[in-house]
C-alpha positions in Angstrom: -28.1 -9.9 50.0 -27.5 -13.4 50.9 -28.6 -14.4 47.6 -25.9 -12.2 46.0 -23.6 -13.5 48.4 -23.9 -17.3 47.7 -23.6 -16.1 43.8 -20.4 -14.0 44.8 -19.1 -17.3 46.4 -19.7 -18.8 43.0 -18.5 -16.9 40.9 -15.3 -17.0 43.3 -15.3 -20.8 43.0 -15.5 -20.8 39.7 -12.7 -18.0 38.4 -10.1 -20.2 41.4 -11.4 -23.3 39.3 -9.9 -21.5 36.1 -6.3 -20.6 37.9 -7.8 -16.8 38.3 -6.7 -16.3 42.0 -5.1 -13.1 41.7 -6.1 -10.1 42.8 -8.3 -8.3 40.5 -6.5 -5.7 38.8 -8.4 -3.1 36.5 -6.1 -2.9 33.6 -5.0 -6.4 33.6 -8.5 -7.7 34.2 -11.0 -5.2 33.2 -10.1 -3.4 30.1 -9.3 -6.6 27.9 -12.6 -7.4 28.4 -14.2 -4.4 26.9 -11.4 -4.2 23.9 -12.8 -7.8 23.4 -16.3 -7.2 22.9 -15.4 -3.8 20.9 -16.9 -1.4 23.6 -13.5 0.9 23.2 -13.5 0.6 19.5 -13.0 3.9 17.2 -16.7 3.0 15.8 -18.0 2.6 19.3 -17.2 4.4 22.9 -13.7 4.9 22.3 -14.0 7.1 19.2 -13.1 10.9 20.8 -16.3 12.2 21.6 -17.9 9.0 23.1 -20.8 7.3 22.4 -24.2 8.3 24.0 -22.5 10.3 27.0 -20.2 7.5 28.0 -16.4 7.4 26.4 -13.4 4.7 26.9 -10.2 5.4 25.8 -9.3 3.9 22.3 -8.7 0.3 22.2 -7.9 0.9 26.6 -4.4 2.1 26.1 -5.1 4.4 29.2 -7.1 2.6 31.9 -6.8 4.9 34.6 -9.1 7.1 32.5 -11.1 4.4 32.0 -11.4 3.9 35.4 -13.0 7.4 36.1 -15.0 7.2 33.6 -16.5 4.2 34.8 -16.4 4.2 39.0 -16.5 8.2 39.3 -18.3 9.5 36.0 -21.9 10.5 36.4 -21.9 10.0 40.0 -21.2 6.3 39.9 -24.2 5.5 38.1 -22.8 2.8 36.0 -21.6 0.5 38.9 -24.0 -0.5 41.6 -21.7 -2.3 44.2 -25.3 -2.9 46.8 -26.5 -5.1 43.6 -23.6 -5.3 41.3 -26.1 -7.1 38.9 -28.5 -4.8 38.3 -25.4 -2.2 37.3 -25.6 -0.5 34.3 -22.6 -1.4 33.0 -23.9 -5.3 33.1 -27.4 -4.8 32.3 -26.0 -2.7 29.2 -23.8 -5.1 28.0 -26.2 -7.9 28.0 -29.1 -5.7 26.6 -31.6 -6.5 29.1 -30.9 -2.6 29.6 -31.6 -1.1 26.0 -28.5 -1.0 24.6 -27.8 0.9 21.1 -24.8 -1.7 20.9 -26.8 -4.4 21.4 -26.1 -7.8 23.4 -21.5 -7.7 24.0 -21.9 -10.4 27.1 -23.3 -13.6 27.3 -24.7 -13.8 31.5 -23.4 -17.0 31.9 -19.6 -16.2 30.4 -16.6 -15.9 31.9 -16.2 -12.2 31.2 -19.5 -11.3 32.6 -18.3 -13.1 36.0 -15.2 -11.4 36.4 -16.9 -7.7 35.9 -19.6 -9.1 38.4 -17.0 -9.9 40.7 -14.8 -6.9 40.3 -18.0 -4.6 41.2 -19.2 -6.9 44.0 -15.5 -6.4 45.7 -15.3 -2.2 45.4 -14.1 -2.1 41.8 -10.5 -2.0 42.7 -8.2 -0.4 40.5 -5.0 -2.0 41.7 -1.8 -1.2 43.2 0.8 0.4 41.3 3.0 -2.5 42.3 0.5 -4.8 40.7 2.5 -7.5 37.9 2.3 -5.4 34.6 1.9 -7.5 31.6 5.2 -7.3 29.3 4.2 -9.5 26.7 2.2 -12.2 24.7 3.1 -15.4 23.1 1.4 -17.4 20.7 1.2 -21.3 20.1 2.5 -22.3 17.3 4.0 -19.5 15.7 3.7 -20.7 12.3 2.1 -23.8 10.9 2.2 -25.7 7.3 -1.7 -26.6 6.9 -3.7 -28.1 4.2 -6.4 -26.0 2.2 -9.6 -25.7 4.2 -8.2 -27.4 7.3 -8.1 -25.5 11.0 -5.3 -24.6 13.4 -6.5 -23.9 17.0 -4.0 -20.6 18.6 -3.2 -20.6 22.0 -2.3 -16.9 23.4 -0.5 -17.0 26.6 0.3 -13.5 28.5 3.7 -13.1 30.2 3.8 -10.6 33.5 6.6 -9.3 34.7 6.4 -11.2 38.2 6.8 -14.3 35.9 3.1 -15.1 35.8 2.0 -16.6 32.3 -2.2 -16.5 32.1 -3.8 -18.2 29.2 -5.5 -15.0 27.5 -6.9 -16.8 24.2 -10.9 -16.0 24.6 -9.6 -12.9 25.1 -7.5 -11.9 22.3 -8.4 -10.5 19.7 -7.9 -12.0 16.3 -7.4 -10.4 12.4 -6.0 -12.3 9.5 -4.0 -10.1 6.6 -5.7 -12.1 3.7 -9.6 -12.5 4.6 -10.0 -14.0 1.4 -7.7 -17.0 2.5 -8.6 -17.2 6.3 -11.1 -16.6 9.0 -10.3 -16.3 12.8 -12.8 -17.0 15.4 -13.2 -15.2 18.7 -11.5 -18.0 20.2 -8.7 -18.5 18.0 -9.9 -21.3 15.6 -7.7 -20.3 12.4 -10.0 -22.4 9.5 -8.5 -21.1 5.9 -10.1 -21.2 2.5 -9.0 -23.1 -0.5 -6.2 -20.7 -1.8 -2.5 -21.4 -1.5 0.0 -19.1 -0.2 0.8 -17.5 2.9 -1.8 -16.0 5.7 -0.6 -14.2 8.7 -3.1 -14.1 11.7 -2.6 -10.7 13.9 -3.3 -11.6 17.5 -3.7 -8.3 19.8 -4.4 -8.2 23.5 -3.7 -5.0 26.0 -1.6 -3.1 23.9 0.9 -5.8 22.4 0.9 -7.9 19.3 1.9 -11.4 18.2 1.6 -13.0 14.8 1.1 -16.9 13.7 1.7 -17.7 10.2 0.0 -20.3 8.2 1.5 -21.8 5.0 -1.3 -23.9 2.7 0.8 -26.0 -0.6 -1.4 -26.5 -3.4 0.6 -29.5 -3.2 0.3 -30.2 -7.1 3.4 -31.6 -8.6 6.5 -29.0 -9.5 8.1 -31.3 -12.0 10.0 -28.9 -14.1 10.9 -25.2 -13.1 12.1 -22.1 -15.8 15.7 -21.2 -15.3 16.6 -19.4 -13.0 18.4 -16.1 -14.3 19.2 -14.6 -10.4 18.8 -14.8 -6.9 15.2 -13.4 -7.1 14.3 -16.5 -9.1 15.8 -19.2 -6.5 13.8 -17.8 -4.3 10.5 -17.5 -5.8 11.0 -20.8 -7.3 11.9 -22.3 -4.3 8.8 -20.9 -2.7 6.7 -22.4 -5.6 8.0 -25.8 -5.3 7.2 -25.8 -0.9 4.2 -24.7 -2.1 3.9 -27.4 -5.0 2.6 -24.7 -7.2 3.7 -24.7 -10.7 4.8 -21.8 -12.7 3.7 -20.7 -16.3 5.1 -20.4 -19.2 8.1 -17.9 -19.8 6.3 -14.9 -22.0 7.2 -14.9 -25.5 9.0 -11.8 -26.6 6.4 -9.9 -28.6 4.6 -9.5 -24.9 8.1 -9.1 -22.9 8.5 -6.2 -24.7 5.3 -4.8 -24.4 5.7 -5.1 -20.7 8.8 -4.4 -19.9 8.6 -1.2 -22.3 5.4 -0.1 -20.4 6.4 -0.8 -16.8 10.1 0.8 -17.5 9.3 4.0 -20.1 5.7 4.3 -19.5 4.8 3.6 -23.2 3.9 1.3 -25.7 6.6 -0.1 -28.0 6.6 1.2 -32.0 5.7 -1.3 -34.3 9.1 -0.7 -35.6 10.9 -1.6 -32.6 8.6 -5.0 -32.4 9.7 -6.2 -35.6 13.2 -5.3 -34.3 13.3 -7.3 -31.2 11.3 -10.2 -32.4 13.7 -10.9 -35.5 17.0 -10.0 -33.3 18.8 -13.5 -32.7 21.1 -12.2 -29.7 20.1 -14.8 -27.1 21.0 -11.6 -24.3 18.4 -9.1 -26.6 16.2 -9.0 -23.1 19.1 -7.7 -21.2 19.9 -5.5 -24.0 16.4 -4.0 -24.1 16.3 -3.2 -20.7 19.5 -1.1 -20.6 18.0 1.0 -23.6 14.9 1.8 -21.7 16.5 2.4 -18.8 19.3 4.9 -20.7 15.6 6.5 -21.7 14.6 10.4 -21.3 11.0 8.1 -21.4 12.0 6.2 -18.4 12.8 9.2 -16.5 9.7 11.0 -17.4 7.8 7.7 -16.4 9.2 7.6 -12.5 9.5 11.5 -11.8 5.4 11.2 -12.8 5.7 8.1 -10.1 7.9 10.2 -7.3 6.5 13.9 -8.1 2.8 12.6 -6.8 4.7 11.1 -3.5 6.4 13.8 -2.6 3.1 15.8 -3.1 4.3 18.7 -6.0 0.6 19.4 -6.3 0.1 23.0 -7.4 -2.9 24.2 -5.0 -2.2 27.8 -6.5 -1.3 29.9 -9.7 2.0 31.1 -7.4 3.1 27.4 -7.5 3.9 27.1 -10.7 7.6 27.6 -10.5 8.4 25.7 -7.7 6.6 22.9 -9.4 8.7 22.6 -12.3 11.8 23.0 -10.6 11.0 20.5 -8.3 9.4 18.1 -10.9 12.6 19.0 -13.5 15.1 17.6 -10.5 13.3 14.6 -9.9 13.6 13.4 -13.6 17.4 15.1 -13.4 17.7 12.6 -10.3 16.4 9.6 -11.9 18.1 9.9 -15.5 21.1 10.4 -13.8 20.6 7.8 -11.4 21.5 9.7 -8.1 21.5 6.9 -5.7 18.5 6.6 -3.6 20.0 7.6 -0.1 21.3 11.1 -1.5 18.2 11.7 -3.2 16.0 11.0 -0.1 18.8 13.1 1.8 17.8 16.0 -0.3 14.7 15.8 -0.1 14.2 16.1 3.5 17.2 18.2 4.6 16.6 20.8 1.6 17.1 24.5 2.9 17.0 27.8 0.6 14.6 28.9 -1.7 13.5 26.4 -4.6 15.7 28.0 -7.1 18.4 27.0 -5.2 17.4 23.9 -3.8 14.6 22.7 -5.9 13.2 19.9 -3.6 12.5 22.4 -0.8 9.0 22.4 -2.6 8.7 19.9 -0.6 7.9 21.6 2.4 5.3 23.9 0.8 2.8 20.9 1.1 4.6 19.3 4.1 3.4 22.5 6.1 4.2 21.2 9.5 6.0 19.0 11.4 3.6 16.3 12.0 3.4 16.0 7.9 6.9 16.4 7.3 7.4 13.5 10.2 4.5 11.0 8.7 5.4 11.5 5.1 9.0 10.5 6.2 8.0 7.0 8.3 5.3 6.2 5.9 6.9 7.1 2.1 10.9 6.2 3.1 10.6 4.0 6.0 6.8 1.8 5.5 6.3 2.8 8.3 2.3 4.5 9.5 2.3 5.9 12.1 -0.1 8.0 12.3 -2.4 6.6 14.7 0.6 6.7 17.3 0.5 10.3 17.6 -2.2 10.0 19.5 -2.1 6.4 21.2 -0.1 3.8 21.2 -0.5 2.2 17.8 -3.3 -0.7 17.8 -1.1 -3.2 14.9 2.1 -2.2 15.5 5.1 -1.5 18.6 4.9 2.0 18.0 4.2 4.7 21.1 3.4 8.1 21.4 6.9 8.5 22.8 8.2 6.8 19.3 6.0 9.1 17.2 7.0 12.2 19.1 10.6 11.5 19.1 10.9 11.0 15.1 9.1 14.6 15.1 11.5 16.2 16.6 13.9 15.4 13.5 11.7 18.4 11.7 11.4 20.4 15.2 14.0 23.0 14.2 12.9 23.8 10.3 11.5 27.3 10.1 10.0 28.7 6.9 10.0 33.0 5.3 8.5 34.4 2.8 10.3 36.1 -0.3 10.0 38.3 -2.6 8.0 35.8 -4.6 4.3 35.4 -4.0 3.9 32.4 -2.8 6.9 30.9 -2.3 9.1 30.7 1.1 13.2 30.0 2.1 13.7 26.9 4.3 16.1 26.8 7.2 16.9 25.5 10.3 16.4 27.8 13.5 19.2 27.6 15.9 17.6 25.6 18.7 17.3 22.6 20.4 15.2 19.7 18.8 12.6 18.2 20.6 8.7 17.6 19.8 6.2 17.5 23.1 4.1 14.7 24.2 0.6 15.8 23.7 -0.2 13.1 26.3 3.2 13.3 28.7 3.6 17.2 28.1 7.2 16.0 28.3 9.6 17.0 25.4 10.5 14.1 23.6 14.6 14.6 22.1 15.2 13.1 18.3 15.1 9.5 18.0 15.0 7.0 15.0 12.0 4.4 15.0 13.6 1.9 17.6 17.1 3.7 17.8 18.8 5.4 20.4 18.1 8.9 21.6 20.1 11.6 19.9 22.0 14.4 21.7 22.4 17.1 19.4 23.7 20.7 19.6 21.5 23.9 18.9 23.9 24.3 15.8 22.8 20.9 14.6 20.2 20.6 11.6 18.7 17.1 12.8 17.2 16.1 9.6 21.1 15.5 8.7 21.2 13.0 11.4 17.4 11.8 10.3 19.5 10.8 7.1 22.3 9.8 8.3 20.5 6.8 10.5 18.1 6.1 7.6 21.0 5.3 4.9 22.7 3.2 7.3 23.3 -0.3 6.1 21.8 -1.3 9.2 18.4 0.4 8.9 16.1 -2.2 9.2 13.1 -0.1 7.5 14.8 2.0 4.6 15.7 -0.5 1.9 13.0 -2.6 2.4 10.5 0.0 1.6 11.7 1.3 -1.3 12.4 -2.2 -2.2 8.8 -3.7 -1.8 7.6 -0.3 -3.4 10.0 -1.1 -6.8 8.0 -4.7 -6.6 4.8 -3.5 -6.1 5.3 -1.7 -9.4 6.8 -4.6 -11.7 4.5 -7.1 -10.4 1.2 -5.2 -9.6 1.1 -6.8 -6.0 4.3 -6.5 -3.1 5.8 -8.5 -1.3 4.2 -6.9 1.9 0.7 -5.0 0.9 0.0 -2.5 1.3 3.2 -1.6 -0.1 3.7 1.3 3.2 2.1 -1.0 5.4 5.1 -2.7 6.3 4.6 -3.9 10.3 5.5 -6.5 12.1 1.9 -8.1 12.1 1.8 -7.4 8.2 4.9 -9.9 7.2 5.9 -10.8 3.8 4.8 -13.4 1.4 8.1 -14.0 1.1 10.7 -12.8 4.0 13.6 -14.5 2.0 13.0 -12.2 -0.8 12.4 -9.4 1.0 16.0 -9.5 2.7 17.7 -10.3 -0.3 16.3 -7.8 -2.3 17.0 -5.4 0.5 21.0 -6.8 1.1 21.5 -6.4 -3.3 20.2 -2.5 -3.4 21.9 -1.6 -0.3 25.0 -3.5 -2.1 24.7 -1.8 -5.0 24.5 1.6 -3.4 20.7 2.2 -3.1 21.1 2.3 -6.8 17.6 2.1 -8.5 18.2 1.4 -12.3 20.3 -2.1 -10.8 17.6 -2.7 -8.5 14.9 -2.2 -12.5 17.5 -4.1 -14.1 17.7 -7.2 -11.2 13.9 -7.2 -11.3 13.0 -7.3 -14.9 16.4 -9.4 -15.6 14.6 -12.5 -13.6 12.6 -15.4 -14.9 10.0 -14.2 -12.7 9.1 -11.2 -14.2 9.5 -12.7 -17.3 6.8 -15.6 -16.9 3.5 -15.5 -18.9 0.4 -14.0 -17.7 -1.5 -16.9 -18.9 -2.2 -19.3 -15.8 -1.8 -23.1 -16.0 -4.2 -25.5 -14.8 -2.7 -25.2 -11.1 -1.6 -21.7 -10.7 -5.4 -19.7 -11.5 -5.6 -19.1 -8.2 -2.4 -18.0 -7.3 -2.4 -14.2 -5.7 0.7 -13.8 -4.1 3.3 -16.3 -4.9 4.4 -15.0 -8.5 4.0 -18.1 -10.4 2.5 -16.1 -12.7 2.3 -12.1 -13.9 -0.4 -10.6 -12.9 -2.0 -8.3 -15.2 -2.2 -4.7 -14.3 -4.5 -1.7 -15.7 -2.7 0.7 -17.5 -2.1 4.0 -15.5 -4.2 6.9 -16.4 -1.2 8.9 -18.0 0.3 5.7 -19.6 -3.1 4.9 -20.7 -3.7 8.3 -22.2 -0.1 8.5 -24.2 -0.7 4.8 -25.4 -4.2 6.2 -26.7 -2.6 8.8 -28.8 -0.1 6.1 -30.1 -2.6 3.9 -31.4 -4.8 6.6 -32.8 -1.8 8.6 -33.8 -3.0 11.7 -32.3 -1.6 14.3 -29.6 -3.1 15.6 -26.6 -2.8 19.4 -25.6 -2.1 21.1 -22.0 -2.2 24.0 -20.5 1.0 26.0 -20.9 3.0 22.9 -22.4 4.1 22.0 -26.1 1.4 20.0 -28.1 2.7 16.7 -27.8 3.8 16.6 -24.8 3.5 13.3 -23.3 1.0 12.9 -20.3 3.6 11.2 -18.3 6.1 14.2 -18.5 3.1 16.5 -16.7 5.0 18.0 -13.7 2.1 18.4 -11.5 -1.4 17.7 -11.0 -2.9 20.7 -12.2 -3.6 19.3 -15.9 -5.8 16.8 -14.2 -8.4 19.6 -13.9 -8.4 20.2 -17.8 -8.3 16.2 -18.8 -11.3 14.4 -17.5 -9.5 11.3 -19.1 -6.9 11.6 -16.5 -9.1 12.5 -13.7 -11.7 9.6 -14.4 -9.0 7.1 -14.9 -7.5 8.1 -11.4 -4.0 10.3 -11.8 -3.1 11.2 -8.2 -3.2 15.1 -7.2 -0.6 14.5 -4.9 -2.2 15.5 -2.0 -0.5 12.5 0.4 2.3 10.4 0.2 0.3 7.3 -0.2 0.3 5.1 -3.2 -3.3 4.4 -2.9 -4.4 7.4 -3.7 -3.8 6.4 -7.5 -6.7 4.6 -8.2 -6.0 1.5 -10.1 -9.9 -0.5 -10.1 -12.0 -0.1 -13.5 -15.1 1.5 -13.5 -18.2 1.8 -15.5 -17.1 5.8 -16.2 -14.2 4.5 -17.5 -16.2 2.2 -19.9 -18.2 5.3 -21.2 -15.2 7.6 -21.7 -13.6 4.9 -23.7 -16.8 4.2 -25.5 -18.0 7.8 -26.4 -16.0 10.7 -24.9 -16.0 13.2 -27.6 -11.9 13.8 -26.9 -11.5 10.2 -27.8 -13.7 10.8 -30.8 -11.9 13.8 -32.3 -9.2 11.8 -32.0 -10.4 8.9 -34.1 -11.8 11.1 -36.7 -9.0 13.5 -37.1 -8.0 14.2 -40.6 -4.3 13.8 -39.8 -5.0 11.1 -37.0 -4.0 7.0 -38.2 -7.5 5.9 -39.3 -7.7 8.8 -42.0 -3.9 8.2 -42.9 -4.4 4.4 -43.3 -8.2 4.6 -45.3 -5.9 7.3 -47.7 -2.9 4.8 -48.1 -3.0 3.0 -51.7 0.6 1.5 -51.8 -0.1 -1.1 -48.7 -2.6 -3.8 -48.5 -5.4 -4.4 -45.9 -4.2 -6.6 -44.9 -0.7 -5.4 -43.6 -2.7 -2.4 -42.7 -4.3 -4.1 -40.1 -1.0 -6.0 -38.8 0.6 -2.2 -38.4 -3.0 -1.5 -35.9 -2.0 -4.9 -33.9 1.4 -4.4 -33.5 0.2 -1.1 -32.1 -2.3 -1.8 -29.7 -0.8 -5.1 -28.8 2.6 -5.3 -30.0 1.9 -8.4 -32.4 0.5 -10.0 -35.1 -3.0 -10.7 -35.4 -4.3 -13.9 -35.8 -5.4 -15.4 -39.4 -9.2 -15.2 -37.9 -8.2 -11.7 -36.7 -7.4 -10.3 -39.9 -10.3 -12.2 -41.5 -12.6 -10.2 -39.3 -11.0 -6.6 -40.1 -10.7 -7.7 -43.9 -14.8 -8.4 -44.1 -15.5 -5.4 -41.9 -13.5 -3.5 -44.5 -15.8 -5.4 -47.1 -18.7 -4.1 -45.7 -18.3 -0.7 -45.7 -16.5 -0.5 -49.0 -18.9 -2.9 -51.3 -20.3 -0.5 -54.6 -18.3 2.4 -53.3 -15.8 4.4 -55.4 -13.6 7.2 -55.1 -13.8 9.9 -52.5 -16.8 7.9 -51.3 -14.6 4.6 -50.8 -11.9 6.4 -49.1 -14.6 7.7 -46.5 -16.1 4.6 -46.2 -12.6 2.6 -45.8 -12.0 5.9 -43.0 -15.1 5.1 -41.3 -14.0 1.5 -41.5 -11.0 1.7 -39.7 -12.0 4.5 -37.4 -14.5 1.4 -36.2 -11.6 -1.0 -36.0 -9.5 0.8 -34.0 -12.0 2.2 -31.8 -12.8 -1.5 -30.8 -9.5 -2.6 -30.5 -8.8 0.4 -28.0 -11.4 -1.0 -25.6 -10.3 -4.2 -25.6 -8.7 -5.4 -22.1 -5.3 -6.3 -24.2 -5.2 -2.9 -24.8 -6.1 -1.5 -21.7 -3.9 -4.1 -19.9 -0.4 -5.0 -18.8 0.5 -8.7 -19.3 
């Protein structure tokens, strides 16, 4: 015992040395230090069930259940205050107990003293008028740093008895780029060689901070494209601080290309190609993008986009109906250009029957409240909040008391059946809107994410005022995501990514674009073929794919346009283009394109569609539409027998070409270019297809020379369709 004493005195000495004079308090003290070496992590003892028979809450947002778990669980068996170092909780954590974790504490660390000391004094809990921490601040906030240099953070915790404790080894750290930037334990911020923007999350107890690092290239930015609009100024601008230099502005053979894919969802006619190319207008880019926009095409091509968000998945037969409807007023919507607030409005305050009101199909998949409220923050708002429904969110300000009061926006919608199988009349029950606290089991009245409580009658449908307070001008969440999710698809990355990830520890590349972008839809009044036409109009969107020798490494600046796999339904329709064939589904016209499908059900019949990742709808998240390539992919390009018949059908473009006599070859295979890549081949291009044609044709006559030449051009275009300028937007 006097051992242990003259080591308790030491350890006392040594935490005054460090400014730690306080009296111990559990929360502030204790729990950090577990959250620090992971102990209450999801993967470890603060998953729900525990781990091995001992359980902390997730991440410590409730200490005082901590607490019991530790002191009082298992009849104290974990602390040992007679010979508080041979407790279990200190022998597990630096493994000299067996420990499935293995080694969290160092014996001769800082952390270790302060547990040693807390169990050597009675493992106080604390007083309830104990200093509560309020806050964290780190040092610097932001930095401009050179590529592979280091920044060392300094975290400081603010109490609210006006105490500030330097809490840096014990914060924890996570950059939003790991590709750019590593964080070490103790704050040392060393980045990579890759330009940009990196934003390092900094979490300790229960609050957030964020220090943002910005790395130049620093090459010279001698001479920038013109700028067409505000989108440009800033992106330029942010090039030239970055002293990254842009590429080349596209040439119009691939503008059209990509602007006809990204807007209609389709590849441009050869026809329409020579159009463009020879039009002199010097505004024919502008002109091009009303047309597509005026499109049935480009309507088809965003209700395909909106229908899997707002999950019109057909689960059953019954569904059918309600499907169509609902998928037949989205396009409506879109063509017509309803503006974005009053389309979101009627989505989520739809009540009737979906005859009546087609988006109450909404609902069928949004079952219950918690959906209806997550599909809300996360599609509309960018806002997941998901893990706040049962603690208070780990990257984000979120509560339980936040996530509770936005669900009590949906609180009062009740549901009946009719006289159709299957399908159900939406209304609002005559009560009073609230949501309980799983946690508090205190109800919890409607409240917007940061807002002011709402008092609203019984008579009161509160998804009106959920509507009302999201198409403000002054929502700080509503424009933005619809914004960044508009971005995301023109320029295959957004400005904040994930695209619905949009928290205050995930920032933008670009804040100043963000905001702008934002300020010109809400402007415009939320209206989304102006918000196309501003994004496609710019310079930016316009530049080449191709990088310069300074700009290759570029990944989310836009100095360049980054090239972007076509989606499976795009994919599929620019498939049938090139071979001049139609697809067939289920219950639909032959012909129909696969971006007009209405639901996912036809994914079931179409392996193409499933393997080349079509959503079924079955969240609200963009990622569930898979984007990567894979080897299956590959082999379903290669040697699917549905992409076979198609090559070899007697009507399809090979057989028509191979029978044509009043063209030559050679403009033959121009027509297959401007086709599959919207231009002319090159002279060593066409001297490839002309000698393949040789080949196959040498000595033959007649019918046998026309089904050589087929077979010819059945090769030719079934190379050319697996080529990654074909399978590409660029």
């Amino acid at each position: 015992m006097q051992r242990l004493g003259i080591f308790s005195l030491f350890i006392a000495l040594s935490l005054a040395a460090r400014g730690d004079e306080r009296p111990l308090n559990f929360a502030n003290d204790i729990v950090p230090i577990f959250t620090k070496a992971g102990c209450n992590a999801g993967g470890c003892h603060g998953k729900s069930a525990g781990q091995n028979g001992f359980k902390l809450s997730l991440l410590g947002f409730e200490p005082q259940e901590d607490f019991e778990h530790i002191v009082r669980e298992a009849h104290g068996r974990r602390v040992f205050p007679a010979s508080p170092v041979e407790s279990l909780l200190l022998t597990k954590a630096i493994n000299s107990t067996p420990h499935g974790g293995g080694k969290k504490l160092d014996p001769k660390s800082d952390e270790y003293a302060i547990l040693l000391k807390w169990i050597s004094i009675g493992m106080p809990y604390g007083k309830d008028t104990d200093p509560k921490m309020v806050s964290i601040e780190v040092q610097p906030t932001q930095s401009l740093m050179t590529l592979k240099s280091q920044q060392q953070l300094k975290v400081l915790a603010r109490y609210s008895d006006g105490y500030v404790r330097d809490v840096t080894r014990s914060a924890l750290y996570e950059p939003n780029d790991k590709s750019m930037a590593e964080v070490g334990e103790a704050g040392l911020v060393k980045l990579y060689d890759l330009p940009g923007d990196v934003a390092v999350m900094i979490r300790y107890q229960g609050k957030v901070a964020v220090f943002r690092a910005t790395a130049p290239l620093g090459a010279p930015v001698e001479k920038l494209p013109p700028a067409r609009n505000f989108i440009d100024e800033l992106v330029f601008g942010k090039l030239k601080q970055l002293g990254l230099p842009p590429s080349e502005i596209a040439d119009d053979n691939t503008f059209l290309r990509r602007a006809t894919i990204d807007i209609a969802g389709r590849l441009p006619t050869p026809a329409e190609t020579q159009a463009f190319v020879s039009d002199g207008n010097p505004k024919k880019r502008d002109a091009v993008l009303d047309r597509l926009l005026a499109s049935g095409e480009y309507a088809d091509y965003f209700a395909s986009k909106w229908s899997a968000l707002l999950r019109n998945k057909r689960s059953d037969p019954k569904d059918m109906r309600g499907n169509f409807e609902f998928h037949q007023w989205i396009r409506d919507s879109l063509y017509d250009n309803k503006p974005y607030d009053k389309f979101v409005r009627a989505v989520i305050t739809a009540s009737g029957d979906m005859t009546s009101d087609p988006p109450v199909t909404w609902y069928r998949q949004a079952k219950d409240m918690t959906i209806q409220m997550e599909d809300t923050a996360q599609l509309f708002l960018g806002q997941r909040l998901q893990c706040a429904q049962c603690h208070h969110h780990p990257f984000e300000k979120w509560s339980q008391q936040d996530y509770y009061g936005f669900s009590a926006f949906f609180s009062t919608v009740a549901r009946k059946t009719t006289n159709n199988p299957g399908e159900e009349i939406i209304f609002t029950k005559r009560a009073e809107a609230q949501a309980i606290n799983i946690r508090s089991k205190q109800p919890v009245k409607p409240t917007g994410l940061g807002a002011t409580t709402l008092a609203l009658s019984p008579d009161d449908d509160p998804r009106e005022s959920l509507a009302d307070w999201m198409g403000s001008k002054q929502n700080p969440f509503f424009a933005k995501a619809l914004v960044n999710r508009y971005w995301k698809h023109f320029f295959n990355r957004g400005l904040v990514e994930p695209e619905d990830d949009m928290r205050e520890t995930n920032p933008p590349a670009n804040p100043e674009l963000l905001n702008a972008l934002a300020k010109s839809f809400i402007d415009s009044g939320y209206d989304l073929k102006q918000l196309i036409r501003t994004i496609t109009q710019s310079t930016a969107y316009q530049l080449s794919a191709v990088p310069n020798t300074h700009n290759a490494v570029d990944r989310q600046n836009f100095s360049r346009y980054y090239p972007k796999r076509l989606q499976a339904e795009v994919l599929l329709d620019a498939v049938d283009s090139v071979l001049d064939a139609k697809s067939s589904f289920d219950g639909l016209p032959v012909g129909t394109r696969a971006t007009a499908l209405p639901d996912n059900s036809f994914n079931a019949t179409s392996y193409f569609l499933t393997v080349f990742g079509r959503p079924e709808g079955s969240s609200a998240c963009e990622c569930e539409r898979t984007q990567e390539s894979s080897l299956a992919q590959s082999l379903h390009l290669l040697n699917a027998p549905d992409i076979q018949k198609k090559l070899t059908d007697d009507k399809g473009r090979a057989a028509v070409l191979a029978a044509d006599n009043t063209r030559s070859d050679e403009v033959k295979l121009t027509e297959i270019y401007q086709w599959v890549a919207s231009r002319q081949p090159s002279p060593q291009q066409v001297k490839l297809g002309l000698a393949h044609l040789a080949r196959h044709t040498q000595g033959k006559t007649g019918a046998e020379l026309v089904a050589a030449k087929r077979q010819a051009y059945e090769d030719l275009l079934w190379a050319l369709i697996n080529t990654k300028e074909f399978l590409f937007n660029h």
